[in-house]
C-alpha positions as CSV (number, residue, x, y, z in Angstrom):
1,X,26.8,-3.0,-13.8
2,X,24.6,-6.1,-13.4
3,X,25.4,-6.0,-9.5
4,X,24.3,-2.4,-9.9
5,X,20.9,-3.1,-11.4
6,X,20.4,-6.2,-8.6
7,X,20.7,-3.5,-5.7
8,X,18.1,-1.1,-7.9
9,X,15.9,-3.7,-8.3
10,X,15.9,-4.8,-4.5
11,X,15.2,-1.1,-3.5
12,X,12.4,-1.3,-5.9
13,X,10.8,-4.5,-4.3
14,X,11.2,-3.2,-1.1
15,X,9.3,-0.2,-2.0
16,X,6.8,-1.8,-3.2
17,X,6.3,-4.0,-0.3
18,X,5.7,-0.8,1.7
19,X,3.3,0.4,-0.9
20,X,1.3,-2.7,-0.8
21,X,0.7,-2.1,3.5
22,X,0.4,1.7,3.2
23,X,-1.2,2.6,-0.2
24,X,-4.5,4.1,-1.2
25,X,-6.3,7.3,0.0
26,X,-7.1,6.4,3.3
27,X,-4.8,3.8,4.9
28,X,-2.7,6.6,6.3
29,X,-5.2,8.9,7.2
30,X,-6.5,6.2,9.1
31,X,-3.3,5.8,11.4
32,X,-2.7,9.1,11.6
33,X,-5.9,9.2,13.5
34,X,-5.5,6.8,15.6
35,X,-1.7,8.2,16.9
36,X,-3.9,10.1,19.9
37,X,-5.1,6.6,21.1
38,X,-7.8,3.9,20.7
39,X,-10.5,4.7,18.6
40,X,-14.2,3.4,17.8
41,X,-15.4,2.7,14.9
42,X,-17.1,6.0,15.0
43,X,-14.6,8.5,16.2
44,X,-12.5,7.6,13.0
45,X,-15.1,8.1,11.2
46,X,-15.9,11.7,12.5
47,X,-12.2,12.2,12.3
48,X,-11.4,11.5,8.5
49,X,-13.7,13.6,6.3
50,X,-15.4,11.8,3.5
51,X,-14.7,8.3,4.5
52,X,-17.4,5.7,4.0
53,X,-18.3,3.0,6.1
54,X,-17.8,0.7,4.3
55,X,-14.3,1.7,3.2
56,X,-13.4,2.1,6.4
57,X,-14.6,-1.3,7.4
58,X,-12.1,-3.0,4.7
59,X,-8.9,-0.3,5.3
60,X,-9.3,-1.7,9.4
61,X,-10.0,-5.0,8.0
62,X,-6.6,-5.0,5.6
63,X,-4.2,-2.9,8.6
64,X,-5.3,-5.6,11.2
65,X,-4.1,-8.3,8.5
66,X,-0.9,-6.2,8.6
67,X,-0.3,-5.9,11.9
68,X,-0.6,-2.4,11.8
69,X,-3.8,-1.9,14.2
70,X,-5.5,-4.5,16.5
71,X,-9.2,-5.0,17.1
72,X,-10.3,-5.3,20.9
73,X,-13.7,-6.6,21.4
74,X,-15.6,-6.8,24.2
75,X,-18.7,-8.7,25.6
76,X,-20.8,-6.1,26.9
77,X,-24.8,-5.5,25.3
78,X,-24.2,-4.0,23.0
79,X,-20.6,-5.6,22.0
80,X,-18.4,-2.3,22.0
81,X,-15.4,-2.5,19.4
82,X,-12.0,-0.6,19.6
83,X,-9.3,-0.5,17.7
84,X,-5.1,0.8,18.5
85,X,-2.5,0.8,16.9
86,X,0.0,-1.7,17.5
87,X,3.8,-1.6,18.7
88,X,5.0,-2.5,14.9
89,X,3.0,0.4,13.5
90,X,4.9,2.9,15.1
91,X,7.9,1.6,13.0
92,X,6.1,3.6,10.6
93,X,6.7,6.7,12.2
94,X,9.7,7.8,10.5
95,X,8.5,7.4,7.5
96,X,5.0,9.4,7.8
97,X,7.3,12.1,9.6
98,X,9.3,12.3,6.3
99,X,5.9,12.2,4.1
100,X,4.3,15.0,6.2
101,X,7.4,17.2,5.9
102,X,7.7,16.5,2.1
103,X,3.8,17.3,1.4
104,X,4.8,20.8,3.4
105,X,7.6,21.6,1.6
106,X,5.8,20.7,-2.0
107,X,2.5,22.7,-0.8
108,X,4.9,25.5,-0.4
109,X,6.1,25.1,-3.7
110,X,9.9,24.7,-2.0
111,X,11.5,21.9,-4.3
């Protein structure tokens, strides 16, 4: 039993570490936007409806720290920024394949 409860409460953790990269409203609506290629700052913006600047300043700010997306600047007048996804973010992949079908499935109302 108290093995039981250790392997529940490792699943748990592990969970939650993916919740702490992934969560909030626009983290993954970010990446998904980004799948096409490298973006500027403006082209996400265009691309995810209702998103401010300043949030999406921080959400790049916090998937950089996570090694999710990379920043590439470069010295031209006026500096130009873009941003891509890195290799380790496609690890995600799997994961937002089985969110996407889910959200289909419960929009359908086919639980």
């Amino acid at each position: 039993m108290a093995k039981e409860v250790s392997k529940i409460a490792d699943k748990i953790r592990q969970v939650q570490t993916t919740l702490a990269v992934i969560n909030g409203k626009w983290k993954l609506p970010i990446l998904l936007s980004m799948y096409s290629g490298v973006s500027r700052f403006r082209d996400l913006q265009r691309n995810i409806p209702n998103i401010t600047t300043r949030v999406l300043s921080k959400e790049l700010k916090d998937l950089e720290a996570s090694k999710l997306v990379l920043r590439i600047v470069y010295d031209t007048h006026p500096v130009s920024i873009e941003y891509k996804l890195t290799t380790y973010s496609f690890t995600l992949t799997p994961v937002v394949d089985e969110m996407i079908k889910w959200g289909k499935q419960h929009s359908k109302g086919n639980l």
